[in-house]
C-alpha positions as CSV (number, residue, x, y, z in Angstrom):
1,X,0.0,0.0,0.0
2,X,2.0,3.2,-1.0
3,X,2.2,6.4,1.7
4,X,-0.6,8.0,0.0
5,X,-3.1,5.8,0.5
6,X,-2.1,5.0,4.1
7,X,-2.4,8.8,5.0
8,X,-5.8,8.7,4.0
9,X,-6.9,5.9,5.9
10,X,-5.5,7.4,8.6
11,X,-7.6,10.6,8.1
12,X,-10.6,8.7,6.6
13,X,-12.6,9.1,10.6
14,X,-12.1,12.9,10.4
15,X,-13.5,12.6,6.6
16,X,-16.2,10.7,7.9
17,X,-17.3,12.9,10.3
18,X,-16.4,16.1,7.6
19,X,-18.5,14.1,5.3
20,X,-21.4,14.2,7.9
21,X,-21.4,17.5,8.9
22,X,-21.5,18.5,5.3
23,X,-24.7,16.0,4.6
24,X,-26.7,17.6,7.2
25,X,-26.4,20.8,6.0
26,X,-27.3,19.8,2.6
27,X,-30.5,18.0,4.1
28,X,-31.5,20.8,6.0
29,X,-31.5,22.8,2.7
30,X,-33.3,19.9,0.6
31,X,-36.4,20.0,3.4
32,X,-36.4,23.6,3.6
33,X,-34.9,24.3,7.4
34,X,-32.1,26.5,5.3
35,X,-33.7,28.5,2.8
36,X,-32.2,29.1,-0.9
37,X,-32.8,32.2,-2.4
38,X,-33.7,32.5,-6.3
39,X,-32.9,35.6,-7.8
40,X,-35.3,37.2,-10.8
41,X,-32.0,37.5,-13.1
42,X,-29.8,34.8,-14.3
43,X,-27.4,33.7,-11.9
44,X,-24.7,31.5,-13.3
45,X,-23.0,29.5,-10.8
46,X,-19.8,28.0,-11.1
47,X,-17.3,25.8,-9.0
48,X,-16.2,22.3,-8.3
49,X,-16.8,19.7,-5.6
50,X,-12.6,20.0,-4.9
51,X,-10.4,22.6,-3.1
52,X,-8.8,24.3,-6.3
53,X,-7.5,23.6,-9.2
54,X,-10.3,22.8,-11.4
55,X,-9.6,26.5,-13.8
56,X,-12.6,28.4,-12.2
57,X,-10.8,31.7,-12.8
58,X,-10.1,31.3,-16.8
59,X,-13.6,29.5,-17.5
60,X,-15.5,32.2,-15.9
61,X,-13.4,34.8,-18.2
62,X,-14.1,32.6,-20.9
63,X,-18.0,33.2,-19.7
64,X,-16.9,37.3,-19.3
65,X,-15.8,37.3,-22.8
66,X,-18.6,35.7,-24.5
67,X,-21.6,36.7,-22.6
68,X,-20.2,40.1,-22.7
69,X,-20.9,40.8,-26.2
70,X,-24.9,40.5,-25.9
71,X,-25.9,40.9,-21.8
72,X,-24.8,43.2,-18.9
73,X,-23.4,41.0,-16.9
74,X,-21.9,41.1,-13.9
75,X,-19.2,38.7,-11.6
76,X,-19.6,38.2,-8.0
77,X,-16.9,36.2,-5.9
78,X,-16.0,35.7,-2.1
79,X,-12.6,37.3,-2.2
80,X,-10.8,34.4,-1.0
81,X,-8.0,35.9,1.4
82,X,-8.7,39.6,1.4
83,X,-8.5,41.5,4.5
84,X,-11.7,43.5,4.2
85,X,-15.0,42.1,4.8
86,X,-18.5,42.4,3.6
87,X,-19.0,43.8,0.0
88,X,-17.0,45.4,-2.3
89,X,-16.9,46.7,-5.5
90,X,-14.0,45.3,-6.8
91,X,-11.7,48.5,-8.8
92,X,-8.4,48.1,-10.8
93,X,-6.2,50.2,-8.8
94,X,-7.2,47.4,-5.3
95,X,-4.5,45.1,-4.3
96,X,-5.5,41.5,-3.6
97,X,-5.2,42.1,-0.1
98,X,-8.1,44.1,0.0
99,X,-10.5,42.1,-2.8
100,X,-8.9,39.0,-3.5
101,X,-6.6,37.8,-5.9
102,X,-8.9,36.2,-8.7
103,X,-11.9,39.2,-8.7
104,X,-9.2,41.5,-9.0
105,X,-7.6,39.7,-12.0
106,X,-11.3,39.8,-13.5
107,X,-11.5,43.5,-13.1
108,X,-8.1,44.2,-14.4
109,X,-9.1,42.0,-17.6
110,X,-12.1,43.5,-18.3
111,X,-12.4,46.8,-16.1
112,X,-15.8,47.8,-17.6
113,X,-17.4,44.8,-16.0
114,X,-18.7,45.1,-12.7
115,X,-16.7,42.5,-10.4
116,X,-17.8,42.4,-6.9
117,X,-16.9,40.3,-3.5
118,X,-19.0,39.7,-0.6
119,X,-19.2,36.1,1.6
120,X,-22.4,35.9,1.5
121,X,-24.0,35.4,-2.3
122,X,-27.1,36.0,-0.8
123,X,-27.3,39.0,0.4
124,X,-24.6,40.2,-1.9
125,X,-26.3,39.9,-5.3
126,X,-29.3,41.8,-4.7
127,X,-26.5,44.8,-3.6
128,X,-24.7,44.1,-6.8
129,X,-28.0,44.7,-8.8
130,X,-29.1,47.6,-6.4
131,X,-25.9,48.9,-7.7
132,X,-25.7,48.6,-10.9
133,X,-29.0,47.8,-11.8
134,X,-28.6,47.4,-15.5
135,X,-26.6,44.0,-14.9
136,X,-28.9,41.3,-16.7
137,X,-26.7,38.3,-16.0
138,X,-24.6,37.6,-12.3
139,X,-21.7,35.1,-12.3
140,X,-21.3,33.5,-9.1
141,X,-17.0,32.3,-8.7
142,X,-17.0,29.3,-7.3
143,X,-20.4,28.8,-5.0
144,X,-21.4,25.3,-6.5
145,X,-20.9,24.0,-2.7
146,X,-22.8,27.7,-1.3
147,X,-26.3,26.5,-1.2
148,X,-27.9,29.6,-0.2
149,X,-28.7,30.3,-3.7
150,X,-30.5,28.6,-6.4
151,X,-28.9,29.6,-10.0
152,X,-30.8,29.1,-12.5
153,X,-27.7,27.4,-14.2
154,X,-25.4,25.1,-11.9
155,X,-21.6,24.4,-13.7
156,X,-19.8,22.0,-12.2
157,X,-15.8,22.2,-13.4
158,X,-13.6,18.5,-12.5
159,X,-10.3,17.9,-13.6
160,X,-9.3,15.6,-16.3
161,X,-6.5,14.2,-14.6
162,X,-8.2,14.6,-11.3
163,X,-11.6,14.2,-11.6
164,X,-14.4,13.7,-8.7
165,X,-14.9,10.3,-9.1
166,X,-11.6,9.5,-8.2
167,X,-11.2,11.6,-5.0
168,X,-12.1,11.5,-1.0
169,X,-13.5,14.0,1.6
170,X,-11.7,16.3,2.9
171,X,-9.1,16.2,4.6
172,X,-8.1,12.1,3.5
173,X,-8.8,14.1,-0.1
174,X,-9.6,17.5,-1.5
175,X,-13.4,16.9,-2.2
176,X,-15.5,19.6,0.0
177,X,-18.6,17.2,-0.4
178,X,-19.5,14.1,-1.7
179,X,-19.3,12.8,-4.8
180,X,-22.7,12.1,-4.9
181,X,-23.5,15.8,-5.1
182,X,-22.4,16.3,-8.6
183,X,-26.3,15.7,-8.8
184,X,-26.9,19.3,-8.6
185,X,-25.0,20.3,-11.7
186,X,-26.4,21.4,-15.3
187,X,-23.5,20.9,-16.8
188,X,-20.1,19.4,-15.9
189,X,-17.0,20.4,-17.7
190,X,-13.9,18.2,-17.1
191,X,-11.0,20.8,-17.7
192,X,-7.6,20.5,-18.8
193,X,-7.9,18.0,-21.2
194,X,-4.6,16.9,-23.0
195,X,-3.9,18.3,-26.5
196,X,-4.3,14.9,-28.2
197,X,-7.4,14.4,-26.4
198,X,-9.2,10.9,-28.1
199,X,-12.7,10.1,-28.6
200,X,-12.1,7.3,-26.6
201,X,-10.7,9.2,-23.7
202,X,-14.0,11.4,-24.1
203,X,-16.2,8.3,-23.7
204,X,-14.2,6.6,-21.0
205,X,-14.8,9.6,-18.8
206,X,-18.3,10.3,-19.7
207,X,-19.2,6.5,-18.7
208,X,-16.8,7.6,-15.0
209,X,-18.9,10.2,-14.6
210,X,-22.3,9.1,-15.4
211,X,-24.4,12.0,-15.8
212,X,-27.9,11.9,-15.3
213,X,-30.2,12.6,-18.8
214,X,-30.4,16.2,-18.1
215,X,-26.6,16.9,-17.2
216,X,-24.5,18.3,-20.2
217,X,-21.3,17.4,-20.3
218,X,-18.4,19.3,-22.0
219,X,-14.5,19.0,-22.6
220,X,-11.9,21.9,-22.1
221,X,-7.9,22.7,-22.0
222,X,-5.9,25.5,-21.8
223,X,-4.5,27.9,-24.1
224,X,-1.4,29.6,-22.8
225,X,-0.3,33.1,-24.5
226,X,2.5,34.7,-25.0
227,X,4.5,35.9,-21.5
228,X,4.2,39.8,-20.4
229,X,6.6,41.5,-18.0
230,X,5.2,42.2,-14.2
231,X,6.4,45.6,-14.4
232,X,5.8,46.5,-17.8
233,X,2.9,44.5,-19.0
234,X,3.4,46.0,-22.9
235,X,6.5,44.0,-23.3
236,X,6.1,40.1,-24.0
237,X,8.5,37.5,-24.5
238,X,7.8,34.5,-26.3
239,X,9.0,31.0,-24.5
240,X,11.4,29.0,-26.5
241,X,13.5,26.0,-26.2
242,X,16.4,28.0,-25.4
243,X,15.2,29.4,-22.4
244,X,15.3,28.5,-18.6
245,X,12.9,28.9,-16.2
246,X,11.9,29.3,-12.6
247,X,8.3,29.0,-12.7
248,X,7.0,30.7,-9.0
249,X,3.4,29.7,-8.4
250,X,1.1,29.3,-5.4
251,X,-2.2,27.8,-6.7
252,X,-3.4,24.7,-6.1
253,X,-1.7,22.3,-8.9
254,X,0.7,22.7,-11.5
255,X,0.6,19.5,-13.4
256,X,-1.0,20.8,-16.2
257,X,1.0,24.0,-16.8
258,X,4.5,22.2,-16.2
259,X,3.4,19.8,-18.8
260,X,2.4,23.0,-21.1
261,X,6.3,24.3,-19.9
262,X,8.4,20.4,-20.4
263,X,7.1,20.9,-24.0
264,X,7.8,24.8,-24.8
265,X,11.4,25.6,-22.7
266,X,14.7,24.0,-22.6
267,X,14.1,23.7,-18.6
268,X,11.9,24.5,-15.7
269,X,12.7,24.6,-11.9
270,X,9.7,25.4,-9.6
271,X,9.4,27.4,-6.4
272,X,6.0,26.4,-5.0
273,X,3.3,27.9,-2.2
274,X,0.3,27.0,-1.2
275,X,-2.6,28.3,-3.0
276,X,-3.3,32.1,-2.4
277,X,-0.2,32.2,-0.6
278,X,1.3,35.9,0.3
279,X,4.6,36.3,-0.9
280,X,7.3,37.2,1.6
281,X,10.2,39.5,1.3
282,X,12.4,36.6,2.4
283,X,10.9,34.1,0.3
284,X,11.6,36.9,-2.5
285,X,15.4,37.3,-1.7
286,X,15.6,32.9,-1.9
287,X,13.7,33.4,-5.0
288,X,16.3,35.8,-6.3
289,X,19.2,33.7,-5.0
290,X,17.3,30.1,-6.6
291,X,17.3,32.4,-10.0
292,X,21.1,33.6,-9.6
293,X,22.3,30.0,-9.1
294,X,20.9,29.0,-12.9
295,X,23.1,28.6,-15.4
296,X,21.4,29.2,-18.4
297,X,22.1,32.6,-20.1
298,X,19.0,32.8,-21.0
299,X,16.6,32.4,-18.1
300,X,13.5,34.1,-16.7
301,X,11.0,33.4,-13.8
302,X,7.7,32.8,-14.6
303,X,4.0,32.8,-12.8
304,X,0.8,32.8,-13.3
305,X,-1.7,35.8,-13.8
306,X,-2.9,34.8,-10.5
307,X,0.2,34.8,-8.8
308,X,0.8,37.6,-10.4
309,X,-1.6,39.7,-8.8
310,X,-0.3,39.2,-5.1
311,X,3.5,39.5,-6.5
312,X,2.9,43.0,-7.7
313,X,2.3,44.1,-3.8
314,X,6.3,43.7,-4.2
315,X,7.1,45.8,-7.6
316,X,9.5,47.9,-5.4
317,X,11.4,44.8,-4.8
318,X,11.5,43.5,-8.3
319,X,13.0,47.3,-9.3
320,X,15.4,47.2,-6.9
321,X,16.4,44.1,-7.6
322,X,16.1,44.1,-11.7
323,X,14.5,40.5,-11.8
324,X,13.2,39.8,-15.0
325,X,9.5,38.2,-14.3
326,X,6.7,37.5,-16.3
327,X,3.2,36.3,-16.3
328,X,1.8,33.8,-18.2
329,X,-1.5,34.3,-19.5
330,X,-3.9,31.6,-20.3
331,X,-7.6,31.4,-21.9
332,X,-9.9,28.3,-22.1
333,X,-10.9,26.9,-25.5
334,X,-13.2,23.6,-25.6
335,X,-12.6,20.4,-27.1
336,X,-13.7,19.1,-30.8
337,X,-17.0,21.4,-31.4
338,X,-18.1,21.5,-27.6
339,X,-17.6,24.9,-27.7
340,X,-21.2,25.2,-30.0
341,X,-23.2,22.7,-28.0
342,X,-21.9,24.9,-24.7
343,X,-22.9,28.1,-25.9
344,X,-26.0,26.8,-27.3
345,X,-27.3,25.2,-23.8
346,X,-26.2,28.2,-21.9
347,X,-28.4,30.5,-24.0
348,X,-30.9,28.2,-23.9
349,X,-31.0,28.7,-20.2
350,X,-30.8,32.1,-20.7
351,X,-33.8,32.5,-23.4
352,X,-36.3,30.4,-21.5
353,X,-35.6,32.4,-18.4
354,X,-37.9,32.8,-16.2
355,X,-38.2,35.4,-12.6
């Protein structure tokens, strides 16, 4: 039996009684002792049953980007990590100290979008509308486990190479709930799919998932773009197989992007964190001295466009000490002609919407 599995035996009684505590609360909801709140606008709610990982943040700009061109609509996350409380509009000149790392990446992406944070979806979308009251669409960031609101389309997001089916409860696993409450979903996306992504493969995980008749489910991977610098976003630098790299990242797995990097740099060293981890100065000076002690003359570090948004709380630091970083950006594009069918369901929803 290897290590892994032992540590979660070990942990499988706290699961257990995780698993339990979770349950009631989502029985109390299902009989009506908790209340749900439906909204008379479109909400559009999406997460995963795991802690992280999934790509919430680039399938909800995917959502941005395309419902932008034909609604007014409008993004509403928790702020995971901020020091404020209650809610917020989120602006482009905040730090993700005070809103968040991921809503302030949405706002700085597309600034004319209102991008809000508040811990409580219910009471925080009727403020958003109060506010802006021409929004005609909210997406909710990751509140597929918040029950306290209904939307009237559920998007559940499951990794290809991690996927639901495969995981435990917290904390033997990173499952929040059961599996059993994929359930609830509309629609279920399995993300970061491989680029030579099979038919088969497709089929396989469509039987391991086995959707009920009404679930939709769709296939998605990553596009990565062309790296900009921290400091001076207007100059990009394409990766190569010349160059080295310390990739710097704290989210919550990098499988998929150091798969993207084995294939598109001559090397990559990592310096990891844990997900939504603030960056110390001293963990800056041993990144500095991890980067001085490649070889390669031509080297950079790297990080993610989330990452990026708590590591510019130290742009006095990356002056001062000339490093050359840059951020990765990525976008999501869907698998054979998913991408139609998607867009086609999700406008259904939206047509045949109902307050």
């Amino acid at each position: 039996m290897s290590e892994d599995i032992v540590i979660r035996v070990l942990l499988l009684p706290l699961a257990l009684l995780y698993g339990l505590g979770v349950g009631l609360r989502n029985l109390f909801y299902r009989i009506g002792i908790l209340r749900s709140v439906r909204f008379d606008l479109p909400v559009i709610s999406v997460g995963n049953l795991s802690v992280g990982g999934a790509g919430k943040s680039p399938h909800i700009e995917y959502l941005i980007r395309w419902l932008d061109q034909f609604l007014e609509v409008a993004v509403l996350s928790r702020g995971y990590g901020r020091n404020t409380s209650g809610y917020r509009p989120v602006t482009v000149i905040d730090t993700a100290e005070m809103v968040g790392d991921e809503p302030l990446q949405f706002k700085r992406k597309f600034p004319e979008v209102p991008i809000c944070v508040s811990e409580s979806r219910a009471l925080g979308v009727p403020e958003l509308v109060k506010r802006n009251p021409d929004t005609q669409c909210v997406l909710l960031d990751d509140a597929f486990q918040h029950l306290a609101v209904t939307p009237g389309l559920n998007i559940l997001l499951t990794e290809f190479a991690h996927p639901f089916t495969r995981d435990w409860l917290l904390p033997s696993g990173r499952l929040r709930e059961g599996r059993y409450n994929y359930r609830r979903a509309d629609i279920i996306i399995v993300t970061k799919c491989p680029p030579d992504f099979s038919a088969l493969q497709r089929q396989k995980m469509i039987q391991e998932i086995d959707p009920f008749p009404r679930q939709h489910v769709f296939f998605s991977r990553y596009r990565y773009g062309v790296p900009y610098d921290l400091l001076r976003t207007d100059l990009r630098r394409p990766l190569d197989l010349d160059t080295d790299v310390l990739l710097v990242s704290a989210i919550a797995n990098t499988d998929y992007l150091l798969k993207h990097l084995a294939a598109s740099v001559k090397s990559a060293q990592t310096l990891e964190f844990e997900d939504h981890h603030l960056f110390k100065e001293d963990e800056l000076r041993d990144m500095v001295r991890r980067f001085g002690r490649m070889t390669g003359r031509n080297k950079i570090i790297l990080t993610t466009e989330k990452d990026a948004m708590r590591l510019e709380l130290h742009q006095d630091f990356f002056w001062k000490n000339e490093v050359p970083i840059y951020v990765l950006p990525v976008e999501v594009e869907f698998c054979d002609d998913d991408e139609h069918t998607f867009q086609e369901v999700v406008k259904g929803v939206l047509l045949d919407f109902k307050s």
